[in-house]
C-alpha positions as CSV (number, residue, x, y, z in Angstrom):
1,X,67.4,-167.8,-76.0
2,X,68.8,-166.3,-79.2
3,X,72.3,-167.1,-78.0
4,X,71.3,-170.7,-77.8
5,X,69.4,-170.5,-81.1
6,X,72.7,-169.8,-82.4
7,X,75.0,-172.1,-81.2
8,X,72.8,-175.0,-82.3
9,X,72.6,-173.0,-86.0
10,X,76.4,-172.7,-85.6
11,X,76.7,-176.3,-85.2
12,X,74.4,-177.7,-88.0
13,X,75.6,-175.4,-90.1
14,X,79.4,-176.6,-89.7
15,X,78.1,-180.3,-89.9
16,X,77.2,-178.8,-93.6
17,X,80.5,-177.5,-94.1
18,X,78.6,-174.2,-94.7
19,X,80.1,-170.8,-93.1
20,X,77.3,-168.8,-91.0
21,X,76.6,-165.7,-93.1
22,X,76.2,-162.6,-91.9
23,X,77.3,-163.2,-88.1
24,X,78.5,-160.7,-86.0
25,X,79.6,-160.9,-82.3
26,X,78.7,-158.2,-79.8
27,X,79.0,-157.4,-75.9
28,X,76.4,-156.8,-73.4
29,X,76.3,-156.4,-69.6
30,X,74.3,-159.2,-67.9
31,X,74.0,-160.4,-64.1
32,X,76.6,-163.1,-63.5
33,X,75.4,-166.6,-64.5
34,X,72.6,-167.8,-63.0
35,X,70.6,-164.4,-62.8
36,X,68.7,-165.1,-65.8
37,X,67.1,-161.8,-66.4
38,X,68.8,-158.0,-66.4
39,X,68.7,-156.5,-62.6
40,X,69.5,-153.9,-60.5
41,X,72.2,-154.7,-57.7
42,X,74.9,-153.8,-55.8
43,X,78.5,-154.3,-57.3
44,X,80.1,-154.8,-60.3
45,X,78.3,-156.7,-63.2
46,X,80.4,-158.8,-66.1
47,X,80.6,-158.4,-69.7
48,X,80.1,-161.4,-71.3
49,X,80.1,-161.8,-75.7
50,X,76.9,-163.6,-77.1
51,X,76.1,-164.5,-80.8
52,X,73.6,-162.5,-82.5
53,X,70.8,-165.0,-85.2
54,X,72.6,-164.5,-88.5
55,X,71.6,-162.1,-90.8
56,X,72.7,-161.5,-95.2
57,X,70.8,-164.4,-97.5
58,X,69.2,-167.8,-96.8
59,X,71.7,-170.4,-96.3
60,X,71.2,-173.3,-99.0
61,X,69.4,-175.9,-98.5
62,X,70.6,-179.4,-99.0
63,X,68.4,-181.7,-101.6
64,X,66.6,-184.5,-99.7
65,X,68.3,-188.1,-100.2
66,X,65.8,-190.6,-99.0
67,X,65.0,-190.2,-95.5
68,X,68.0,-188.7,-94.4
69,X,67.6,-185.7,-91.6
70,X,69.0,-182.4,-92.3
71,X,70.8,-180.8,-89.2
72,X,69.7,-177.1,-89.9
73,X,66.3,-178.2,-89.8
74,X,66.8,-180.6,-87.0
75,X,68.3,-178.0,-85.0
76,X,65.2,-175.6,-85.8
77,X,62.9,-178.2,-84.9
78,X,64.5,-178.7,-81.5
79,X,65.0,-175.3,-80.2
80,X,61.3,-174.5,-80.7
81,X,60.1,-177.4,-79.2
82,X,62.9,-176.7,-75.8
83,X,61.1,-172.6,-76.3
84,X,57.3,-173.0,-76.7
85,X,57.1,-169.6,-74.8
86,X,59.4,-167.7,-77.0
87,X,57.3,-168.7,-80.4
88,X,54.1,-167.8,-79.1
89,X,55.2,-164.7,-76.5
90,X,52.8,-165.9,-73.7
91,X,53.3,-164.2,-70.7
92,X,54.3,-165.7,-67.7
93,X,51.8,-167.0,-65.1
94,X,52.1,-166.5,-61.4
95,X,52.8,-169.9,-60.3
96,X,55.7,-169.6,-62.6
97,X,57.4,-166.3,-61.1
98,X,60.0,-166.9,-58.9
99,X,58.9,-167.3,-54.6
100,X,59.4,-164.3,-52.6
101,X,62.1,-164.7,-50.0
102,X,61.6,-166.5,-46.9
103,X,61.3,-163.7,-44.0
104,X,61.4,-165.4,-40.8
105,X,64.5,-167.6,-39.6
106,X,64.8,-169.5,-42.7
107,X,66.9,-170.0,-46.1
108,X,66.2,-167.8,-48.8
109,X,63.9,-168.8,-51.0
110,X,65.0,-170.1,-54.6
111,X,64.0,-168.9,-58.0
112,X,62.5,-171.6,-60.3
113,X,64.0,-173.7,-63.1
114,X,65.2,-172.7,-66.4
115,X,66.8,-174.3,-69.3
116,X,70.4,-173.3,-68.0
117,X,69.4,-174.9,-64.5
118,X,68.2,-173.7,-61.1
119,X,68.5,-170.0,-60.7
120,X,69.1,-168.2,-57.6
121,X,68.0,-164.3,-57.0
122,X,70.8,-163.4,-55.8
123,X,75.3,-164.2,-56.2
124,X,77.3,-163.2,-54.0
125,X,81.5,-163.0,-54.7
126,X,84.0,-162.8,-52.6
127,X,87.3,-161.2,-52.2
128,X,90.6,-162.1,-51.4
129,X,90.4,-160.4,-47.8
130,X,87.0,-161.7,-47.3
131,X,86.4,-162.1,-43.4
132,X,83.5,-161.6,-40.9
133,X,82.9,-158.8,-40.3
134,X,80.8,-158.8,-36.5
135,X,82.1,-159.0,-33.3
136,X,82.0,-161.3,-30.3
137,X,80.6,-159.8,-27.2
138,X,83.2,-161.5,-25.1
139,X,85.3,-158.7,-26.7
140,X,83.3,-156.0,-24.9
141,X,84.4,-154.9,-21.9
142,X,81.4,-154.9,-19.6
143,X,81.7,-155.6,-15.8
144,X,78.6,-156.3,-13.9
145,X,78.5,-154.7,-10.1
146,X,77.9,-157.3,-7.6
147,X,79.1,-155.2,-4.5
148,X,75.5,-154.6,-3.3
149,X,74.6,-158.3,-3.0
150,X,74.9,-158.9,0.5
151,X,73.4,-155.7,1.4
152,X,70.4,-156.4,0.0
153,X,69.5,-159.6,1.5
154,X,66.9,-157.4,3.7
155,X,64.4,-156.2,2.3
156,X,64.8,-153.0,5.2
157,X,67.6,-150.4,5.7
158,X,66.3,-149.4,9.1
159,X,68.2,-151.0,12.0
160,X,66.9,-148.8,14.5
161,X,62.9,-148.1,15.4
162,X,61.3,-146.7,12.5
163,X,60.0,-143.3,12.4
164,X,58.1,-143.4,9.1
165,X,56.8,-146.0,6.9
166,X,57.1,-145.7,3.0
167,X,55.2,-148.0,0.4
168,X,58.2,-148.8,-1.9
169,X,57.8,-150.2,-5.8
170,X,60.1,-152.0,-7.5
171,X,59.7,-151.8,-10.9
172,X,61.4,-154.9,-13.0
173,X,61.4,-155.0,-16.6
174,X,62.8,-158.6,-17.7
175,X,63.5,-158.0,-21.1
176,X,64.6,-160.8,-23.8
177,X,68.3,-159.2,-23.8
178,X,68.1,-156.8,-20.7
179,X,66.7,-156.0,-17.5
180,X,66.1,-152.6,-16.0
181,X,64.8,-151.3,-12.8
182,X,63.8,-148.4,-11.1
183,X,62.9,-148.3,-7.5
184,X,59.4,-145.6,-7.3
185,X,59.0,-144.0,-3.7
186,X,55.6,-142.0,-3.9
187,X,56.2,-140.5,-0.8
188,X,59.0,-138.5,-1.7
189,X,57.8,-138.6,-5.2
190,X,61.0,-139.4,-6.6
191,X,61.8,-142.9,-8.6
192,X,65.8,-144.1,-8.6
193,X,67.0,-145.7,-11.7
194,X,69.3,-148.7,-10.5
195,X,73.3,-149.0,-12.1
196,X,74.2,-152.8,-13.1
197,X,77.8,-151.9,-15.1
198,X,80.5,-149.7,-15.2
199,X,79.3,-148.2,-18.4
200,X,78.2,-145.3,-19.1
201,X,74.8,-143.6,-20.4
202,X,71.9,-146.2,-20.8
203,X,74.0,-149.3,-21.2
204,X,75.1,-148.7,-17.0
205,X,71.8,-149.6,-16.4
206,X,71.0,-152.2,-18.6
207,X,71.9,-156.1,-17.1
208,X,72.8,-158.6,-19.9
209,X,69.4,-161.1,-19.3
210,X,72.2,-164.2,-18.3
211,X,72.3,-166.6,-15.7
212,X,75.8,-167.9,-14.4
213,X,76.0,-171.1,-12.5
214,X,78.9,-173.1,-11.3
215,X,77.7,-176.7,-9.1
216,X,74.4,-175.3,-8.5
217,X,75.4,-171.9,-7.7
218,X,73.9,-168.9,-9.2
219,X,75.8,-165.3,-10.2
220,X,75.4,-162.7,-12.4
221,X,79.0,-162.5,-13.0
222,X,80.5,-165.5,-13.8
223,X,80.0,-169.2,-14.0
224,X,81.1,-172.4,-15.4
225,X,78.1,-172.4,-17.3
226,X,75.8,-169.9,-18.8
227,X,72.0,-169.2,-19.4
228,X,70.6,-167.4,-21.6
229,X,67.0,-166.6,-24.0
230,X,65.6,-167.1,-20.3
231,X,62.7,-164.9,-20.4
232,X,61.6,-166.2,-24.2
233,X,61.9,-169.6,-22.9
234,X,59.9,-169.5,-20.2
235,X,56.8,-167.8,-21.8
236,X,57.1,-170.7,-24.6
237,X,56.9,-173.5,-21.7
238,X,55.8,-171.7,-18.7
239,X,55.4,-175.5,-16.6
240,X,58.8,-176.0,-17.5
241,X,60.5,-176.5,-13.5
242,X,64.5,-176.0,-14.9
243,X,63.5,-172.8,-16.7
244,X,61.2,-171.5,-13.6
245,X,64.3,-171.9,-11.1
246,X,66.6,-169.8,-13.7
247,X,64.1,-167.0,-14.0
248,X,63.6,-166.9,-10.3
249,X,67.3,-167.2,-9.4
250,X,68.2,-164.4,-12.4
251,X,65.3,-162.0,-10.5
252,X,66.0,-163.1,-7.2
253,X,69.9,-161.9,-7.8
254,X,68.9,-159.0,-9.5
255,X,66.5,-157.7,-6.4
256,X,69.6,-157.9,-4.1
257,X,71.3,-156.2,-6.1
258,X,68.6,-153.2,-6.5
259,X,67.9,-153.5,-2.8
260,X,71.4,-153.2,-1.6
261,X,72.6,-150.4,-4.2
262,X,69.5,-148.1,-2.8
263,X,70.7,-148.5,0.7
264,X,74.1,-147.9,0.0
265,X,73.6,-144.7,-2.2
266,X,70.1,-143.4,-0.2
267,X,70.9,-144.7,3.4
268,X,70.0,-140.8,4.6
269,X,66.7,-141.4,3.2
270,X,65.6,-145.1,4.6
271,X,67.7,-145.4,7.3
272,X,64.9,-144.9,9.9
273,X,62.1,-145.4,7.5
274,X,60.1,-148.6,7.3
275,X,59.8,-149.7,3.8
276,X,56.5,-151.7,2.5
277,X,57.8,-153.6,-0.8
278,X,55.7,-154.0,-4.0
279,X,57.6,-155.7,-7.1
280,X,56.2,-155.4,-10.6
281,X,57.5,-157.0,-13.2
282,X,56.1,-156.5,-17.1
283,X,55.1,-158.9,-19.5
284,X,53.7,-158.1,-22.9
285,X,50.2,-157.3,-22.9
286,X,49.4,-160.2,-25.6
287,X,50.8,-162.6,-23.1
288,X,49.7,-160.7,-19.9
289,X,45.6,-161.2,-21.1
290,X,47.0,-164.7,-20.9
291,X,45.9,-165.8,-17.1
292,X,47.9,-169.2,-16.8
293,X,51.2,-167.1,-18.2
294,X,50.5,-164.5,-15.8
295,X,50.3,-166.4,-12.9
296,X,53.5,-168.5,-14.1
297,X,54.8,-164.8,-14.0
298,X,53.7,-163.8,-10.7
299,X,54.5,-167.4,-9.0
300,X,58.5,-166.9,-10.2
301,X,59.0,-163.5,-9.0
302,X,57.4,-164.2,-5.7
303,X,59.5,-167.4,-5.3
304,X,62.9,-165.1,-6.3
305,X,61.8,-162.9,-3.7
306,X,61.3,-164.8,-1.2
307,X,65.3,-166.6,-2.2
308,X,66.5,-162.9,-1.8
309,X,65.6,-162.3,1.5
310,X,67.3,-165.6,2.7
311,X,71.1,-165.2,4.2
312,X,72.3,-168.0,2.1
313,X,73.8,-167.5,-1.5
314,X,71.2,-168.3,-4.6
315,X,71.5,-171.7,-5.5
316,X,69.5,-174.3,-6.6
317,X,69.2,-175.1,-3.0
318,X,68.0,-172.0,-2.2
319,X,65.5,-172.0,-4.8
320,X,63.8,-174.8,-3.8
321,X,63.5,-174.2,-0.2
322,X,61.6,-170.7,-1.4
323,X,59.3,-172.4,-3.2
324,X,58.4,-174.8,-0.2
325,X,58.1,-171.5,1.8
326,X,55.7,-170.0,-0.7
327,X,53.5,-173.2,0.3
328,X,53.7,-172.5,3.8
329,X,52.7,-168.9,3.6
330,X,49.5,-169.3,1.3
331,X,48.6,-172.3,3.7
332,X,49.1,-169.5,7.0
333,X,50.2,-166.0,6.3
334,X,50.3,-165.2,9.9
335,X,53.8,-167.0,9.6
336,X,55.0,-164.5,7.1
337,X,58.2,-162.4,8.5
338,X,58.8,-159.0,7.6
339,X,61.2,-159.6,5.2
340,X,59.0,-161.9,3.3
341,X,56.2,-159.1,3.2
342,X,55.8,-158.5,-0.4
343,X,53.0,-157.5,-3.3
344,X,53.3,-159.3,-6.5
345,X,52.4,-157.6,-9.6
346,X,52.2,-158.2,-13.4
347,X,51.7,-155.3,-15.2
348,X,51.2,-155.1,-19.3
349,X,54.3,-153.6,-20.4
350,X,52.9,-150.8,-23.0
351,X,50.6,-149.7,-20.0
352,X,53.9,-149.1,-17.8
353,X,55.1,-147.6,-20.8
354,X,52.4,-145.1,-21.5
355,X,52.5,-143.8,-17.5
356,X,54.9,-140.8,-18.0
357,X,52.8,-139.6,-20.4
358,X,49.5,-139.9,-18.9
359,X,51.0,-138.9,-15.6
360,X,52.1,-135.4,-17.4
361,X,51.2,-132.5,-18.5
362,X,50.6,-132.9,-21.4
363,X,47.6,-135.5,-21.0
364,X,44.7,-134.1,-21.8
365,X,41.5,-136.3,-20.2
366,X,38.9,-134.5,-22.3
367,X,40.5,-135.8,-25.9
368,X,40.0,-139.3,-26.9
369,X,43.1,-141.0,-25.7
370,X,43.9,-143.1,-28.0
371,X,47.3,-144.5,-28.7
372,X,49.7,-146.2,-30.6
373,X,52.3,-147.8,-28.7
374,X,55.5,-150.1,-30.9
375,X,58.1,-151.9,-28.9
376,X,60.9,-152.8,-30.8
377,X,63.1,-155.5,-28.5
378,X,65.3,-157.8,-29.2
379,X,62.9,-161.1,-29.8
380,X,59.9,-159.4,-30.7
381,X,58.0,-156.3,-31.8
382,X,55.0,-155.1,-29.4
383,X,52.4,-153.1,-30.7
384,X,49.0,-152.1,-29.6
385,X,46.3,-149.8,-30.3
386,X,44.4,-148.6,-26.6
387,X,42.6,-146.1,-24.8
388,X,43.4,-144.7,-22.0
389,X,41.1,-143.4,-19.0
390,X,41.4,-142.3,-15.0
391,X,39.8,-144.6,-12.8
392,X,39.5,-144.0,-9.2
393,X,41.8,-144.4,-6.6
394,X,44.7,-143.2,-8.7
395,X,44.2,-146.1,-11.0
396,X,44.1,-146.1,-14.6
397,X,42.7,-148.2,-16.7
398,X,43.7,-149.2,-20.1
399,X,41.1,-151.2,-23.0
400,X,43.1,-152.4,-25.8
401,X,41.5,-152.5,-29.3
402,X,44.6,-154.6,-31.5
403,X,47.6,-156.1,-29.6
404,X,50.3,-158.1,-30.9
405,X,53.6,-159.9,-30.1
406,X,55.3,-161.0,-32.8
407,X,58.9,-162.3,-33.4
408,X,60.7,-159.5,-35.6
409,X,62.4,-158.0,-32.8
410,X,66.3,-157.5,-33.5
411,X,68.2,-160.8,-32.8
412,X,65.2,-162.4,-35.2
413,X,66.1,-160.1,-37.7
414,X,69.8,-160.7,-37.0
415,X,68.6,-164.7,-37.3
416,X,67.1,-164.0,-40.6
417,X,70.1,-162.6,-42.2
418,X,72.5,-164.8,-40.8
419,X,70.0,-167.7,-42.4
420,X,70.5,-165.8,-45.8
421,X,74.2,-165.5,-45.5
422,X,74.4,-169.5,-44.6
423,X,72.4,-170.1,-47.7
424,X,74.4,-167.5,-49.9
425,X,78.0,-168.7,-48.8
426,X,77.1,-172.5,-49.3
427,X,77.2,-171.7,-52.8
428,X,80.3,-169.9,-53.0
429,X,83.1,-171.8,-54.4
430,X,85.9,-169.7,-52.4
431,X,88.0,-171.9,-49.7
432,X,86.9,-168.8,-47.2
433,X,83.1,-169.1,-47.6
434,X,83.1,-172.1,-45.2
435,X,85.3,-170.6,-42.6
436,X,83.0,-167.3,-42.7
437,X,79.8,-169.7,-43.0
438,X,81.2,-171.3,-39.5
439,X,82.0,-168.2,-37.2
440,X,79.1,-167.1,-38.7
441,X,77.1,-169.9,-36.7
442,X,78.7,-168.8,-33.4
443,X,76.5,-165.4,-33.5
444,X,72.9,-167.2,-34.6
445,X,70.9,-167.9,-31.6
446,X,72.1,-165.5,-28.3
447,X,69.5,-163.0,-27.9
448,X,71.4,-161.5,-25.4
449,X,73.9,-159.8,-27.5
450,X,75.6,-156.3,-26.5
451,X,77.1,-154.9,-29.6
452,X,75.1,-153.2,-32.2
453,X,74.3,-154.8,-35.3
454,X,75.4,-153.7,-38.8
455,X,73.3,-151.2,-40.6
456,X,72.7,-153.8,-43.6
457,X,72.9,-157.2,-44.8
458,X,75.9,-156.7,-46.9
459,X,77.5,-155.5,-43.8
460,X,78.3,-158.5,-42.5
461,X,81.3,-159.8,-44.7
462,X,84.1,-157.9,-45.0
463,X,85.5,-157.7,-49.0
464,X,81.8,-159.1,-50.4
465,X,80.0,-158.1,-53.4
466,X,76.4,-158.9,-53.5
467,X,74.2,-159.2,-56.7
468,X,70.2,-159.1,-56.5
469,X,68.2,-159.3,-59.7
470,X,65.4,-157.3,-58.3
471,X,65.0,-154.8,-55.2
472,X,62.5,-157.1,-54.1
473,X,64.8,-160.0,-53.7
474,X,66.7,-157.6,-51.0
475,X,66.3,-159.4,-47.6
476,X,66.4,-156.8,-45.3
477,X,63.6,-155.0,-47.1
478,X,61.5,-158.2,-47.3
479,X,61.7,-158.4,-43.8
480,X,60.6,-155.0,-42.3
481,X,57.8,-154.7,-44.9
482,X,56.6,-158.3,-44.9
483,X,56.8,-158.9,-41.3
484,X,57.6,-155.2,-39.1
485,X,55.1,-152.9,-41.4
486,X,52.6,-155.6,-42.0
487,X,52.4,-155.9,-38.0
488,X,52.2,-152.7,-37.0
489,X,50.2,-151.2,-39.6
490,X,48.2,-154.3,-40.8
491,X,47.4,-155.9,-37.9
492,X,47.4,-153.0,-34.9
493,X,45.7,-150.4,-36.8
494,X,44.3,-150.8,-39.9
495,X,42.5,-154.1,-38.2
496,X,41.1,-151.8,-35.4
497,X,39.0,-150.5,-38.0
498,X,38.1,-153.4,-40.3
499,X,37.2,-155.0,-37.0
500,X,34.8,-152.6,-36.3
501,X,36.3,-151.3,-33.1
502,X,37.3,-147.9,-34.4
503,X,35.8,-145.5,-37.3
504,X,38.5,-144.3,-39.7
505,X,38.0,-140.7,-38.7
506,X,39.2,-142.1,-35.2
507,X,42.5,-143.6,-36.8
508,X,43.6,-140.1,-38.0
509,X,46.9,-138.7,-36.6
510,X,46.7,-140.9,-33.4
511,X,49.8,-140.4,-31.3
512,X,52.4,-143.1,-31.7
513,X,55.2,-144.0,-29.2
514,X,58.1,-145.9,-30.2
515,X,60.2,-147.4,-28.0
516,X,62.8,-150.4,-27.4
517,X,66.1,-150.7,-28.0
518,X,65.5,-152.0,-31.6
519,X,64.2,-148.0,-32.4
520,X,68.0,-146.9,-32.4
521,X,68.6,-149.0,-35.7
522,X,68.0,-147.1,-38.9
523,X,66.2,-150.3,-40.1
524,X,63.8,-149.9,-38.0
525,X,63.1,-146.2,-36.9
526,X,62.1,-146.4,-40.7
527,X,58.6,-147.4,-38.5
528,X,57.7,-143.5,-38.0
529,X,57.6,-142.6,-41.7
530,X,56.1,-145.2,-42.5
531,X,53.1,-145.4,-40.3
532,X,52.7,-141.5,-41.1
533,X,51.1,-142.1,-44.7
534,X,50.4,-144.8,-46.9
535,X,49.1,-144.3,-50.1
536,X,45.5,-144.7,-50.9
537,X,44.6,-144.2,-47.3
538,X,44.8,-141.1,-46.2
539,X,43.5,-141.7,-43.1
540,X,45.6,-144.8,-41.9
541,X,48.1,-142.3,-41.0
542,X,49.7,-142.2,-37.0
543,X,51.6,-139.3,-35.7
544,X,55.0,-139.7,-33.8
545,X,55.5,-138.5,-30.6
546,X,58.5,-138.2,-28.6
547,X,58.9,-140.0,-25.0
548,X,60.0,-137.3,-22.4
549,X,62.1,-137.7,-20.0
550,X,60.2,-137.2,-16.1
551,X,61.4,-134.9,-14.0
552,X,61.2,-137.0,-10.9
553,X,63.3,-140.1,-12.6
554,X,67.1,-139.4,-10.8
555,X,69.2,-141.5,-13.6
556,X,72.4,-139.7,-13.3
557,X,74.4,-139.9,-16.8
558,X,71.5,-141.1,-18.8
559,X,70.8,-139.2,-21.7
560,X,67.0,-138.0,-22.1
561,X,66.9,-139.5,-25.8
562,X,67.5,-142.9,-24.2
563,X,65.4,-142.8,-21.9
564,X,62.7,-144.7,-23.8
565,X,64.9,-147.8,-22.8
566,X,64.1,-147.2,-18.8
567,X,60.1,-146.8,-19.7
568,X,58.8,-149.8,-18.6
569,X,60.4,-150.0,-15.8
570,X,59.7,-146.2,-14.6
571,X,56.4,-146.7,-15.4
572,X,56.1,-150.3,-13.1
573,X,57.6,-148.2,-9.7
574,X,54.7,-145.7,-10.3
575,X,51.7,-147.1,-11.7
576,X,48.6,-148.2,-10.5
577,X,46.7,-150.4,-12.9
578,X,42.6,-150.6,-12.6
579,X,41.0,-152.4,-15.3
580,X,42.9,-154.3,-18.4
581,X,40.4,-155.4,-20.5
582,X,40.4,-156.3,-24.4
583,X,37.6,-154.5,-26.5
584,X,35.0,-155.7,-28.0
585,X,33.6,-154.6,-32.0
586,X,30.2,-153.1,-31.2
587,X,27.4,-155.2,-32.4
588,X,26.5,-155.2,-35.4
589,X,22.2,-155.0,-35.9
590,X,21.1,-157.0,-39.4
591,X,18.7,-154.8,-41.7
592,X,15.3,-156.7,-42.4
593,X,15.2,-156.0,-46.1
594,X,10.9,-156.4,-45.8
595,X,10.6,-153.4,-43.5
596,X,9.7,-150.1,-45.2
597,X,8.9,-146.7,-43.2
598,X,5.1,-147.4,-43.8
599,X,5.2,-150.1,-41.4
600,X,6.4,-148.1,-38.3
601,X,4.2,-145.1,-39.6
602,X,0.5,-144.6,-38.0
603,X,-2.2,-143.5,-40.2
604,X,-4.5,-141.0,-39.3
605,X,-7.5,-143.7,-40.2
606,X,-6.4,-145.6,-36.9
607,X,-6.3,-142.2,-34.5
């Protein structure tokens, strides 16, 4: 303001023919244009000259001639009126501070007006070798196994007469960017992580969540086309046909597969043992309390089952004629052939989860058994607050105090900066900033996505300078505290008390599990240091625990600290679920302000 003060002095004064007195000139570092206030940021900031108010004596004042204006005072008159604020130092009121950023799939948010125009909270500049800096997944090397295909189309290994008989679980996590599995045999007490790629540690058993088809023909290779965001899409329309026939032909492939690799690998073990299938598939617990979603869930994964065990390839074809045999059998299960002989399950995810813990040593049945459990996936974050408890039978059965899905999983997060970078190269003047803006569209929307993301926002252009004028403008830090710590620690825990389901003494050093792929970014394994204290709160305070590997899990190359990727679906070939229920706040018994003790007391006049 005292820059523009001057000017306008500068200019009356020259209309007078009178020299300014007294100026001076001096530098200052300031935010590149359109900051509008000093900030802390990352780069290199400009010096940029400004003219200080004019100091030494009065300039002279021209006599009045009639009712002609004089330009000093003119000038005066109009930079106080444009600056009402600066006169009488007022400070600034809410509505007129600048919107925090947008945190969920959408543009930055702008800062408001000011007398040099519209000012943004952030510049970014780019360099000569500016380029984008992430990477296709098509350049990853990953090639799926499909040898085991046609040896699982039977759902037995035995071709002779059968000397034993085995109850087998297959447990199926369909994950929004991956699917595991791991084949449980309680008999033998042993549980046989299943290989989809050549790679190696985790990611060999991790299946990129894609459907290939070519003329209504399925793979999980290759295809003319591809489908992906298949497991996000069905639980947003879960009567959707098109998307039921993709899930069930994606599950349908991937239980030949599982099938076919365990008698290839375990023949010695099955070959003369008849095997009695269950498959289990987990859905988040949020969605699993949902009945219609659940039986959506259980209807597709019986209908892929019964497409496996057909001797034709998956097709659309093949799909359809399962679901007309799915009719037949509920209308006469007499007809039902060996093959077809299957238990559907739908299990909540974090109680599959929780199993190798409860199932160890470690659990202790006379403590209160309460948990924190955070799922960080691709599409969403998963948390829930539960207890715990035996039930008979083997069962266990799980009441949940706080459970939500929300989407801040990895690819939305991904999403969300991508959005900011959009909005931040649009106003870049540089020819590159549309080319970069356009590849950068190519990585938006697959939630499927291999290759690990960059650490930070800034990481995604090559040769980029970014400038915020305040930390809180930063979008990666909006993000996990607006939308990752306000989930798990607003709304799973600090709820289950002000809900009235647990007392705050309760809520004290509760064991936390985190899992998900999401945990192996720095951005988020932030999570466990900040859900051990909070300030002001003492007792909103969870303590982390680490997810062991079992014993009995034969994974071979799998590392034990990635092992919390193959939870879910260890936990769906073992467990036995009893009771999933949603708790209730205890009820709350109103005071009648009119009763005193005197009215429940009995004098000794009436004994």
């Amino acid at each position: 303001m005292a820059g523009q003060m001057a000017e306008l002095l500068k200019k009356a004064f020259a209309e007078k023919g009178v020299q300014l007195p007294g100026a001076k000139v001096e530098t200052r570092k300031v935010l590149p244009t359109g900051s509008g206030e000093s900030s802390q940021h990352t780069g290199q900031s400009a010096e940029t000259p400004t003219v200080s108010p004019p100091a030494g004596p009065k300039a002279p004042t021209a006599p009045k001639e009639g009712k002609r204006s004089d330009p000093i005072a003119e000038a005066c008159k109009k930079w106080r009126a444009e600056h009402p604020v600066a006169r009488a130092k007022a400070p600034v009121k809410s509505s007129q501070r600048a919107a925090p950023l947008a945190c969920y799939d959408s543009s930055p948010v702008r800062a408001g007006k000011s007398p040099e125009g519209k000012v943004s909270p952030y510049e970014v500049r780019l360099g000569s070798a500016a380029r984008l800096a992430l990477t296709l997944d098509e350049q990853v090397e990953l090639e799926v196994l499909d040898v085991y295909e046609e040896l699982g189309r039977s759902s037995q290994c035995c071709r002779e007469t059968a000397d034993d008989e085995h109850l087998i679980a297959m447990g199926v996590d369909f994950g929004t960017s991956s699917i595991k599995v791991v084949i449980g045999d309680p008999a033998l007490g042993k549980a046989f992580a299943v290989p989809f790629t050549t790679a190696s540690d985790v990611a060999r058993y991790l299946l990129p969540t894609r459907l290939h088809e070519s003329a209504g023909r399925f793979s999980l290779c290759e295809g003319e086309e591809t489908h992906r965001d298949l497991k996000l899409a069905l639980i947003a329309n879960p009567g959707d046909l098109l998307l039921r026939e993709r899930v069930s032909a994606v599950l349908a492939l991937v239980i030949r597969q599982a099938r076919g690799w365990l008698f290839a690998t375990h023949a010695d073990v099955f070959a003369r043992t008849r095997l009695l299938w269950k498959l289990s598939i987990g859905l988040p617990v949020a969605h699993h309390l949902d009945d219609e979603l659940t039986q959506t869930f259980n209807d597709v994964a019986h209908v892929a089952w019964l497409a496996a065990c057909t001797p034709r390839d998956i097709s659309r074809t093949t799909i359809a004629a399962a679901r007309d045999r799915k009719r037949e059998i509920a209308a006469a299960p007499e007809r039902m052939s060996e093959d077809e002989d299957v238990e559907i399950s739908v299990v909540p995810e974090i109680a599959a989860q929780i199993y190798g813990f409860v199932n160890s040593s470690r659990f202790n049945r006379k403590e209160q058994n309460i948990y924190l459990m955070v799922d960080v996936g691709a599409g969403s974050v998963d948390s829930s607050l539960f207890h715990v408890k035996p039930a008979r039978g083997g069962k266990w059965d799980f009441e949940f105090f706080t459970s939500i899905v929300e989407p801040h999983g990895v690819m939305n997060l991904h999403r969300h900066r991508v959005g900011w970078w959009e909005e931040a190269l649009s106003r870049c003047s540089e020819p590159t900033a549309g080319l970069i803006s356009n590849a950068l569209a190519e990585h938006k929307y697959p939630t499927d996505r291999t290759v690990a993301l960059p650490s930070r926002f800034t990481r995604y252009v090559h040769d980029a300078k970014v400038f915020l004028r305040k930390p809180s403008d930063d979008p990666d830090d909006t993000f996990f505290q607006k939308k990752v710590v306000s989930q798990v620690r607003g709304k799973s825990y600090w709820h289950a008390w002000k809900d009235g389901h647990l007392t705050q003494a309760q809520l004290i050093g509760v064991p936390a599990f985190y899992c998900g792929g999401g945990m192996r970014m720095e951005f988020y394994s932030r999570l466990q240091s900040q859900m051990q204290s909070m300030p002001g709160y003492s007792w909103l305070r969870a303590e982390p625990r680490r997810v062991e590997l079992p014993k009995n899990l034969e994974a071979p190359g799998l590392h034990r600290s990635n092992y919390d990727r193959m939870t879910v679906a260890y936990g769906l070939s073992f467990l036995e679920v009893g009771k999933v229920t949603r708790a209730l706040p205890p009820p709350k018994l109103p005071l009648d302000p009119e009763t005193s003790w005197a009215a429940n007391y009995v004098g000794k006049e009436h004994c």
